[in-house]
TORGU-608967 format. One line per field, with one value per residue: x, y, z of N, C-alpha, C, O in turn; residue in one letter. Coordinates in steps of 0.2 Angstrom, whole numbers, plus 2048, in hexadecimal, padded with zeros to 3 digits. Example, Ala and Ser with C-alpha at 12.3 -4.5 7.8 and 13.67 -1.06 7.14 Angstrom:
n_u 842_840 .
n_v 7E4_7F5 .
n_w 827_823 .
ca_u 83E_844 .
ca_v 7EA_7FB .
ca_w 827_824 .
c_u 842_840 .
c_v 7F0_800 .
c_w 827_827 .
o_u 847_843 .
o_v 7EF_806 .
o_w 82A_828 .
residuo a_s .
END
This chain:
n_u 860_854_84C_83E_838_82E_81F_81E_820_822_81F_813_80B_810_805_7FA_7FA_7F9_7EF_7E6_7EB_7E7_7D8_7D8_7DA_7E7_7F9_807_816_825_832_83D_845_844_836_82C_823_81E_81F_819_824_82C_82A_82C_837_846_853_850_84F_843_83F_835_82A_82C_828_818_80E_80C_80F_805_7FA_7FB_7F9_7ED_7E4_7E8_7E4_7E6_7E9_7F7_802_7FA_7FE_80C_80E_80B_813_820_81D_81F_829_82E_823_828_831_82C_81D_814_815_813_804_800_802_7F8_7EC_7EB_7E5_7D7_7D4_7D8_7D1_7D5_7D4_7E2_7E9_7E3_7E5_7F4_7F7_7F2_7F9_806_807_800_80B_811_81A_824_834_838_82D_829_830_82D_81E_822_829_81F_817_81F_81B_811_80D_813_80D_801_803_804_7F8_7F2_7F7_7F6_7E5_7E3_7EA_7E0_7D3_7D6_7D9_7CB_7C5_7C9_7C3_7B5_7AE_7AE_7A7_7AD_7AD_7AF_7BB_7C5_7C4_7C5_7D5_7DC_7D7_7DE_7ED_7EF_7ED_7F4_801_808_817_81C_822_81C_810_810_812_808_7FD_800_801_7F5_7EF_7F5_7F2_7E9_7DF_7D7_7CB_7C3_7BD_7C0_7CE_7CB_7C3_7D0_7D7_7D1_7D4_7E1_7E5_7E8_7F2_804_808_814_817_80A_80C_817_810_807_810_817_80E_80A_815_815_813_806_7F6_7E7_7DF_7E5_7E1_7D5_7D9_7E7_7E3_7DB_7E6_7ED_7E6_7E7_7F1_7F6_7EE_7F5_800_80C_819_818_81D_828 .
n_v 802_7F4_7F4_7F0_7F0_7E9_7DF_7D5_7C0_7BE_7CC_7CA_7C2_7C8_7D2_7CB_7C5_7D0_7D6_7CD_7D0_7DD_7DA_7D1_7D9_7DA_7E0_7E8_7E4_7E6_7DD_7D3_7C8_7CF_7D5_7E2_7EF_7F6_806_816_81F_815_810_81F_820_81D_819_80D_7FD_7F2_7E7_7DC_7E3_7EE_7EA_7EF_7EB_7E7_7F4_7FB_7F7_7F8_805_807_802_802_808_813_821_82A_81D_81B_824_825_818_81B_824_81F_816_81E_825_81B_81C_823_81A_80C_808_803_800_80F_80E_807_80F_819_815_814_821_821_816_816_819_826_836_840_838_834_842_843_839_840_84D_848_83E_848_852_847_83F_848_849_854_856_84C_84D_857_852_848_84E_856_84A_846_850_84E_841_843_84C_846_83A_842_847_83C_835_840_83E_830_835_83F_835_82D_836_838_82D_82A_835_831_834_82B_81D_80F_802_808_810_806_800_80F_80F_806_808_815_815_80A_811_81C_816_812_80E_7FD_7FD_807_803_7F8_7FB_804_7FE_7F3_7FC_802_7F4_7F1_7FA_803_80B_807_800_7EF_7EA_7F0_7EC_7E0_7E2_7E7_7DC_7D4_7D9_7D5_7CE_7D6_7D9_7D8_7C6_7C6_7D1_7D0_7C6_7C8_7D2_7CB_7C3_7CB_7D3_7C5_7C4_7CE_7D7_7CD_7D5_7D6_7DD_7D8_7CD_7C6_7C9_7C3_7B6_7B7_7BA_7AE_7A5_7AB_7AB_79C_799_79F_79B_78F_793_7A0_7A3_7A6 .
n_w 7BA_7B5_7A6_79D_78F_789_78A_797_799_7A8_7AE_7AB_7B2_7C0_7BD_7BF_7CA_7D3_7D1_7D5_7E3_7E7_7E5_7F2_7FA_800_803_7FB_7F5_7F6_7E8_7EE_7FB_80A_810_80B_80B_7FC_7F6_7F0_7EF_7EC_7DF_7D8_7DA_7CF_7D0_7D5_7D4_7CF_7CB_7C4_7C4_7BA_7B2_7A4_7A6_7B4_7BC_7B6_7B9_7C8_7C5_7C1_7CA_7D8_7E7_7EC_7EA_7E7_7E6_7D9_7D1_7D3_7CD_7BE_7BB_7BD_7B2_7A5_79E_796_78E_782_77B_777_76D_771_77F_781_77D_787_793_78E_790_79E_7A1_79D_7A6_7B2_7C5_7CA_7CB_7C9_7C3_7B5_7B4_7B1_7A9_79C_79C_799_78E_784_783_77A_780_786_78D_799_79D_7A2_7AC_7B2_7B6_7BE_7CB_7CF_7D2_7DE_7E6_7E6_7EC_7F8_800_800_80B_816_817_818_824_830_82F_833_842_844_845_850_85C_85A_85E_869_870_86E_862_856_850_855_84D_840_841_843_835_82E_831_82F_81E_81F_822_818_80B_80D_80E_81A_824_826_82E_839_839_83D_84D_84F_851_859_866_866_86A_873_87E_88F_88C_880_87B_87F_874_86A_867_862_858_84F_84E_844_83B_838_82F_822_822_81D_822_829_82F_836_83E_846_84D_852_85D_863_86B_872_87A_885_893_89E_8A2_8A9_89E_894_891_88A_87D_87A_87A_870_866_867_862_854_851_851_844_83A_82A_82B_825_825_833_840 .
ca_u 859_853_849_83A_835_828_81C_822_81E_824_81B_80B_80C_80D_801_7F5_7FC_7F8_7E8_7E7_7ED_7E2_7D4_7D7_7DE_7EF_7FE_809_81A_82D_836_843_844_840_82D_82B_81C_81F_81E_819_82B_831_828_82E_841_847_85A_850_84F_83C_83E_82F_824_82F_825_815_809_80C_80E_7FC_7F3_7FB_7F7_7E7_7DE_7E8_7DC_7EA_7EC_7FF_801_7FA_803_813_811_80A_81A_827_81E_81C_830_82E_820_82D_836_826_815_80F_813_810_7FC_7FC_800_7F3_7E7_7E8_7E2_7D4_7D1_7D9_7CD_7D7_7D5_7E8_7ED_7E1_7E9_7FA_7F8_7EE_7FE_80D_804_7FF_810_815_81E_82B_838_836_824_828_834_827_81A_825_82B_817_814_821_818_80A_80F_818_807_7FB_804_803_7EF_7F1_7F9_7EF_7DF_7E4_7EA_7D8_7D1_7D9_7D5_7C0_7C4_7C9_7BD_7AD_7AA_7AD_7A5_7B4_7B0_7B1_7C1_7C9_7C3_7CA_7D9_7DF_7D8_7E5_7F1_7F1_7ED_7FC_806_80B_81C_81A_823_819_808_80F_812_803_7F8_803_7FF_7EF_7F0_7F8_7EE_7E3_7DA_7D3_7C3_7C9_7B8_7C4_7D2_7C9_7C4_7D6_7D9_7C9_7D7_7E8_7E5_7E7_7FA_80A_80B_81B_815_804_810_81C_80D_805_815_81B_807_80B_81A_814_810_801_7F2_7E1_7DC_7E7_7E1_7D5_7DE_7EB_7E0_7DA_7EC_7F2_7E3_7E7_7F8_7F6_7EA_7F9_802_812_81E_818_81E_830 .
ca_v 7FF_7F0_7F8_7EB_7F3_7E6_7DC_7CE_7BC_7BF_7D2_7CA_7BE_7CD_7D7_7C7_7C6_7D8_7D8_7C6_7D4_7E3_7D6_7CF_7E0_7DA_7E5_7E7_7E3_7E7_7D8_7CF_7C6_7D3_7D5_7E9_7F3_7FB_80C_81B_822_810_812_824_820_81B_817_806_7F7_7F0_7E2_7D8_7EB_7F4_7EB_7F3_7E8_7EA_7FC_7FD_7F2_7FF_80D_808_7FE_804_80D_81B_827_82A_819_81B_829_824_812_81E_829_81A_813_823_827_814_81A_823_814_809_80A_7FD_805_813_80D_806_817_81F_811_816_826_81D_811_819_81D_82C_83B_841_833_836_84B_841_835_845_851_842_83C_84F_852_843_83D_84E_846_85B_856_846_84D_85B_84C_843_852_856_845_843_855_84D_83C_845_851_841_839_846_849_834_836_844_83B_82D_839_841_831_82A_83A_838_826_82B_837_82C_837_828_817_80A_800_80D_814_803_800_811_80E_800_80A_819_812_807_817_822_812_813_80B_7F9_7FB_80A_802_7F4_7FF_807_7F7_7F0_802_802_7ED_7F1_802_800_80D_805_7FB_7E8_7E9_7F4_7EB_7DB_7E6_7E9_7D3_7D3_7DD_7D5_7CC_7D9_7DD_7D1_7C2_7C6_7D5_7CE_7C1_7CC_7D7_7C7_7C2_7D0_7D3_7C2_7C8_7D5_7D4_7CD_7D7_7D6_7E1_7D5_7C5_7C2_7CB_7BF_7AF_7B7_7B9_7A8_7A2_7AD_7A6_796_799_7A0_798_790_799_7AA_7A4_7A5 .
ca_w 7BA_7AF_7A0_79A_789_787_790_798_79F_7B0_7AF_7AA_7B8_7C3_7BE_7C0_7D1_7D4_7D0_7DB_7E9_7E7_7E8_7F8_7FF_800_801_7F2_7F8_7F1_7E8_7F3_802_80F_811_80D_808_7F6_7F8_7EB_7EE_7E9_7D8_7D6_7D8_7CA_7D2_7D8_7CE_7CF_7C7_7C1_7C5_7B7_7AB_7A4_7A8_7BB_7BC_7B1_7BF_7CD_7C4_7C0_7CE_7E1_7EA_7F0_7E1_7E9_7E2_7D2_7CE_7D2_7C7_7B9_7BA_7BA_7AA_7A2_79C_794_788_77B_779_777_76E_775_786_782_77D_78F_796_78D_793_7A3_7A0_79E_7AB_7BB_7C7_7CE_7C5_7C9_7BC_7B0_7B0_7B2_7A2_798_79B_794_785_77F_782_778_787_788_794_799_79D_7A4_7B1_7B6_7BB_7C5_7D0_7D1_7D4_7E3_7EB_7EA_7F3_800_804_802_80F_81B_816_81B_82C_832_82F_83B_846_849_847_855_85E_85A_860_873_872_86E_85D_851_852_856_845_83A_844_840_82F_82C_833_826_819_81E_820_813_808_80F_80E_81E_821_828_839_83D_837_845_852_852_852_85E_86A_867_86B_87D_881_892_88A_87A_87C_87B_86E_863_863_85E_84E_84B_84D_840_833_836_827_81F_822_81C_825_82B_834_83A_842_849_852_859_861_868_86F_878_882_886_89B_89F_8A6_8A5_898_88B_891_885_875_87C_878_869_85F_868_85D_84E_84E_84C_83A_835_828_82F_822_82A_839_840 .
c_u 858_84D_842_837_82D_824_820_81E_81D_81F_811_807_809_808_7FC_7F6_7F9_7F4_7E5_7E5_7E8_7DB_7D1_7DA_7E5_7F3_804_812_823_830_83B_840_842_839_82D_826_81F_81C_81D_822_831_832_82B_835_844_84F_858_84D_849_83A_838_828_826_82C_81F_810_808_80B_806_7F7_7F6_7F9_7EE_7DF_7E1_7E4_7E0_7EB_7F5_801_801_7FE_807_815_810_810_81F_826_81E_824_830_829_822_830_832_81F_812_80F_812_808_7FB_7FC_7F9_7EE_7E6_7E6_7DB_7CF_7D5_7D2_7CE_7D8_7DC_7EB_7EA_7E5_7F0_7FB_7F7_7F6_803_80C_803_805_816_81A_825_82C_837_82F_823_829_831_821_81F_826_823_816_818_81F_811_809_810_810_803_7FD_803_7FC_7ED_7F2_7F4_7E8_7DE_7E5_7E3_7D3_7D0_7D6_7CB_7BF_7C1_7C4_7B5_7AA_7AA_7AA_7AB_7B3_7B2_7B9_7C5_7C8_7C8_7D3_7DE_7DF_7DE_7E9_7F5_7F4_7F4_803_80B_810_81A_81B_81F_811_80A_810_80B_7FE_7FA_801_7FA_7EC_7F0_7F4_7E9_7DF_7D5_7D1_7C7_7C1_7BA_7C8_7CF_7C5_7CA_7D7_7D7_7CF_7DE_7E8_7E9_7F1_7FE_80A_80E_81B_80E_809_814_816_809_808_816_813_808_80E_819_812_80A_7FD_7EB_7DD_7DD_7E6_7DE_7D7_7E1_7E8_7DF_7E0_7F0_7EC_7E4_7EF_7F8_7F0_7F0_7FD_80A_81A_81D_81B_826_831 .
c_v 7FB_7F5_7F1_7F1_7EF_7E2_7D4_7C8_7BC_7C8_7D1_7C6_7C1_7D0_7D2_7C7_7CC_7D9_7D4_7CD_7D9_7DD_7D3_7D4_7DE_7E0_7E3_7E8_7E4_7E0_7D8_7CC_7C7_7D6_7DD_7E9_7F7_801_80F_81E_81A_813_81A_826_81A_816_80F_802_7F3_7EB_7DF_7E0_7EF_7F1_7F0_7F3_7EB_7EF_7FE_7FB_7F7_802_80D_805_7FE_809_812_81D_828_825_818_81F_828_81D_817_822_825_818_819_825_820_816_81F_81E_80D_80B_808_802_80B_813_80B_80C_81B_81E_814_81D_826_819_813_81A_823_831_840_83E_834_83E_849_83F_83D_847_84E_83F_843_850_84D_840_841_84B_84E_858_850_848_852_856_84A_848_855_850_843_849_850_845_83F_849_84A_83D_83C_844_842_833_83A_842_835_830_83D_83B_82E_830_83A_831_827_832_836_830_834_822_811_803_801_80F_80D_802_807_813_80B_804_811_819_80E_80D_81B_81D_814_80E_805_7FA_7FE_809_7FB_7F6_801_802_7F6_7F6_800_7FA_7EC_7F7_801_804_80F_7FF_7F4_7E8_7EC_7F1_7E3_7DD_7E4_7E0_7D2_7D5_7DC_7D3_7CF_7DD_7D7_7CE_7C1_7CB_7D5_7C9_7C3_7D0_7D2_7C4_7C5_7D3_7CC_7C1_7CB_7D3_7D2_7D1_7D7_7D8_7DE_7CC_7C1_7C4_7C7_7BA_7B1_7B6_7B3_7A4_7A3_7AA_7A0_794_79C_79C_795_793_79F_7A9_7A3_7A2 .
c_w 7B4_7AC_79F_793_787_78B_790_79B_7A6_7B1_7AD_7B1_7C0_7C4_7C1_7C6_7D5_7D5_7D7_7E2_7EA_7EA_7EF_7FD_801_7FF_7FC_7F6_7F1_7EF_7EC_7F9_805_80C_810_805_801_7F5_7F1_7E9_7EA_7E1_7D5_7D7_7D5_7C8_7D4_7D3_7D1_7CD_7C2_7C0_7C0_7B0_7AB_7A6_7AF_7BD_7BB_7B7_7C4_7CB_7C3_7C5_7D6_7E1_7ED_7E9_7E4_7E5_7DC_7CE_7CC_7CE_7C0_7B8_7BA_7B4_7A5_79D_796_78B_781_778_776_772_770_77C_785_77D_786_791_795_78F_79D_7A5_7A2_7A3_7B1_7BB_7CB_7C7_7C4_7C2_7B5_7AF_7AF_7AB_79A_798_797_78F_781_77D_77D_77D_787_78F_799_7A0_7A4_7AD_7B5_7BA_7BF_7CB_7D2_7D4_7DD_7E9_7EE_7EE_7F9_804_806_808_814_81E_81C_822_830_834_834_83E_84A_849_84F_85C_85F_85E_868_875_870_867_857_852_851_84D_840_83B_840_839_82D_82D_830_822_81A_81E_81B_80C_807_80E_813_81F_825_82F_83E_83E_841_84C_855_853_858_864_86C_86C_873_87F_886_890_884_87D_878_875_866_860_861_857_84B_849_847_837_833_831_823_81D_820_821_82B_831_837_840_848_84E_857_85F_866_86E_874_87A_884_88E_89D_8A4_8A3_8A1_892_88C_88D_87E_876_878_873_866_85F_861_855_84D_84D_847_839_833_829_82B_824_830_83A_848 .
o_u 859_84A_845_833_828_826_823_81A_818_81B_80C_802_804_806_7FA_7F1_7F7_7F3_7E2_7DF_7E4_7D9_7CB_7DC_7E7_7F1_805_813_824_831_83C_83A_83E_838_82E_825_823_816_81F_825_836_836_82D_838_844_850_85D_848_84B_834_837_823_823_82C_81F_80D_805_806_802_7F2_7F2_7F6_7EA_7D9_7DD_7E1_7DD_7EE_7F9_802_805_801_809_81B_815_811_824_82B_81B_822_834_82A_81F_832_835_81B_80C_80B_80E_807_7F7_7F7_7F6_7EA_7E1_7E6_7D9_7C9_7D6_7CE_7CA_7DB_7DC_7EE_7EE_7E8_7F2_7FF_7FB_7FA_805_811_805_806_81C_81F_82A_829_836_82F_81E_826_831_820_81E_824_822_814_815_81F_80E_805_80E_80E_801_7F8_800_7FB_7E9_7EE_7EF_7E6_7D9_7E0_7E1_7D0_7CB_7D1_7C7_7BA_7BC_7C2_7B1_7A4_7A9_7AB_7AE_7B7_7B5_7BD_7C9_7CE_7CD_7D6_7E4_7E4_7E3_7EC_7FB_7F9_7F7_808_810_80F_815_817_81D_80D_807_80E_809_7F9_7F6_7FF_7F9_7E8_7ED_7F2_7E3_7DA_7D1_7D4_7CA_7C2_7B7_7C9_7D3_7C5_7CA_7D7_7DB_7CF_7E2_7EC_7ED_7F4_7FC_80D_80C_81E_80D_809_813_817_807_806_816_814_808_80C_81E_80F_808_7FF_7E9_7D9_7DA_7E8_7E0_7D5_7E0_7E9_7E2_7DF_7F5_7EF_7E4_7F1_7F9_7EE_7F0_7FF_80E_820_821_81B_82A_837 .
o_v 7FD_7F9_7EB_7F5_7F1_7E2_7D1_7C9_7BB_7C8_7D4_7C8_7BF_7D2_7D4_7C7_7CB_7DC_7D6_7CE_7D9_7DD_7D3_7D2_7E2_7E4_7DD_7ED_7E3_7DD_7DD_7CE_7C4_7D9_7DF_7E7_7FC_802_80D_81E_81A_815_81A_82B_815_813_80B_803_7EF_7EA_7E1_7DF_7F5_7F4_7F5_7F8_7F0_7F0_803_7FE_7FC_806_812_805_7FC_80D_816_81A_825_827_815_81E_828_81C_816_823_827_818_817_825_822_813_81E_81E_80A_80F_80A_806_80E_818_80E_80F_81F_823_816_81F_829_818_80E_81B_825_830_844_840_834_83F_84D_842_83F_844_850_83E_844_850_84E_840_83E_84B_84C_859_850_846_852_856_84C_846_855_851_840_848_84E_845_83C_849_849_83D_838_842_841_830_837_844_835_830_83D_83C_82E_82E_83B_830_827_833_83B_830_838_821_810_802_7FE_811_80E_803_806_818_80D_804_811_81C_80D_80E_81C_81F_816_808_806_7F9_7FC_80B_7FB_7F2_7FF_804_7F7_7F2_7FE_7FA_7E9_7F5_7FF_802_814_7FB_7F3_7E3_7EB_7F1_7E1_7DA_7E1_7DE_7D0_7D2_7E0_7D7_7CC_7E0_7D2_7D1_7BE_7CB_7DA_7CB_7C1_7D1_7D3_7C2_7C3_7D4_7CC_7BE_7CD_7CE_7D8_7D2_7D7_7D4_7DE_7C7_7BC_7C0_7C4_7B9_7AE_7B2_7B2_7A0_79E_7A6_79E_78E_79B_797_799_794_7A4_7AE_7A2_7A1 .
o_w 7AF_7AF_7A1_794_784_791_78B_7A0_7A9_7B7_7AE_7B3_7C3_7CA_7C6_7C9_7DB_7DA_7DB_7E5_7EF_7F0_7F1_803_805_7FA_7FA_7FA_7EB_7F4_7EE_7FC_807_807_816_800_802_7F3_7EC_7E3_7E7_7DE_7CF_7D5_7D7_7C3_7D5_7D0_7D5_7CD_7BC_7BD_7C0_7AB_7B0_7A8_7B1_7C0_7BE_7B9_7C4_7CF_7C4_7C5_7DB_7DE_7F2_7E4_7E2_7DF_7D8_7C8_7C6_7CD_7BC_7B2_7B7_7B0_7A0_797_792_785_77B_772_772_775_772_77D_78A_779_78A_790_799_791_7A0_7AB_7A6_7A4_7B5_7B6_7CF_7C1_7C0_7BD_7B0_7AA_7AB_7A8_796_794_791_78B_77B_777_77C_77A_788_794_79F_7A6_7A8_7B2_7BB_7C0_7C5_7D0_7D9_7DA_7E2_7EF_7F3_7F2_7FE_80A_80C_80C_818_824_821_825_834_83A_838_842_850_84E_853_85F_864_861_86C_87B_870_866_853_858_84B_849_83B_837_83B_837_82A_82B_82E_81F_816_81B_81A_80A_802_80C_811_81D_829_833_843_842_846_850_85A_857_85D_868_872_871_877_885_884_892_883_880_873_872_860_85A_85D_852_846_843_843_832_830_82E_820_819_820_826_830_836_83B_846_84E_854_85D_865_86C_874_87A_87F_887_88E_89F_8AA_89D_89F_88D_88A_88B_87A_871_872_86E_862_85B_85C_851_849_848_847_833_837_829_82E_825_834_835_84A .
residuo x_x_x_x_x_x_x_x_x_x_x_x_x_x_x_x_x_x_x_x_x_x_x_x_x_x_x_x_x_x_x_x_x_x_x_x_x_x_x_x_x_x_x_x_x_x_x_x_x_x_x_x_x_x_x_x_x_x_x_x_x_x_x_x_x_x_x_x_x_x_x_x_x_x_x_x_x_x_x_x_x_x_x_x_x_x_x_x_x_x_x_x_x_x_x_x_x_x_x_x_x_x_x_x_x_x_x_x_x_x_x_x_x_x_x_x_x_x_x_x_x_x_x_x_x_x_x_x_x_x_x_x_x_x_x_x_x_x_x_x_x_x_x_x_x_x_x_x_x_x_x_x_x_x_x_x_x_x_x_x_x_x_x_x_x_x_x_x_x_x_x_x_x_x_x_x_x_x_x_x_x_x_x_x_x_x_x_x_x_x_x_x_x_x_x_x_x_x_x_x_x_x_x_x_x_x_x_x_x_x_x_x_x_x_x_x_x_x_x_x_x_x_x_x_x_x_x_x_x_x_x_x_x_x_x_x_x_x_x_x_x_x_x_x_x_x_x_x .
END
């Protein structure tokens, strides 16, 4: 795994990207080529090489400004091993004590700085931190799951269901394929209100490109019947606003 002991051009770049992304609700994606969602479990394995995210800078803006504490954590416990070797880095670490807005991190930073950052100490957070990923997940599933349930039985209001529907899964960091799956279901379903799924249209924005593109394609092979006639016209429209490098 590259090491960055200090801040860097390319890590400041980053973070200011970062920030760009939280902003506009964008998802925060893994370097290279293939389009994939940057997971907690990425940040908390250590065997994978992060590149531009191993600086300090980066890690600091996830740790201190995603709105899933899973997330935060798990950047707060990559840069955390870094602030022995560092004082610099280890002042950012202590900062985010500080300025998280999840109170996990703030008890996370507390325990690794008391301890002078004891590798001991270090190695105890992380095996907490990867419990409490794998449970929050769960919590995040779940909660879709009754959602979806209150939907089909009339005991949520359809813009609230989709609004939080984005938001938990974004939260759980749910994996990409299955966020497209479930869009796309719901998409084809004769028994979701075409007034719902023009909610969901309202929030493709919201996912990469690459897998907005992939969900409106495969929506228009899909067999025609009347129920997708005018979703149909809707995502013929929404595809061509999309940019022609999203397209394949």
């Amino acid at each position: 795994m590259t090491k960055s002991l200090d801040i860097t051009q390319r890590g400041l770049e980053l973070a200011l990207d970062l920030r760009e992304r939280y902003q506009n609700h964008q998802p925060l994606l893994v370097p290279g080529k293939v389009e994939k969602l940057l997971m907690p479990e990425h940040l908390l394995n250590r065997q994978i090489d992060l590149l531009d995210y191993e600086d300090a800078l980066p890690l600091a803006m996830v740790a201190t400004r995603d709105p899933d504490s899973p997330m935060s954590v798990a950047a707060a416990v990559r840069l955390s091993p870094r602030g022995r070797d560092s004082r610099l880095i280890s002042e950012v670490f202590e900062m985010l004590g500080g300025t998280s807005k999840h109170p996990v991190v703030k008890q996370m930073v507390e325990l690794i700085t008391e301890s002078d950052f004891d590798p001991l100490m270090i190695d105890k957070v992380q095996r907490n931190a990867e419990k409490f990923v794998s449970l929050s997940r769960k919590r995040y599933a779940d909660a879709l799951r009754k959602n979806l349930k209150a939907l089909l039985g009339g005991d949520i209001e359809p813009r609230r269901f989709v609004a939080e529907f984005f938001e938990l899964s974004e939260a759980g960091n749910l994996r990409l394929d299955i966020r497209k799956r479930l869009i796309l279901g719901l998409l084809m379903s004769d028994t979701i209100r075409p007034s719902i799924k023009f909610l969901f249209l309202e929030h493709l924005e919201r996912l990469p490109p690459t897998v907005r593109n992939e969900i409106i394609t495969e929506a228009l092979q899909a067999p025609n019947k009347p129920s997708l006639e005018a979703i149909k016209q809707e995502l013929a429209w929404i595809r061509l606003d999309l940019k022609p490098a999203s397209l394949h």
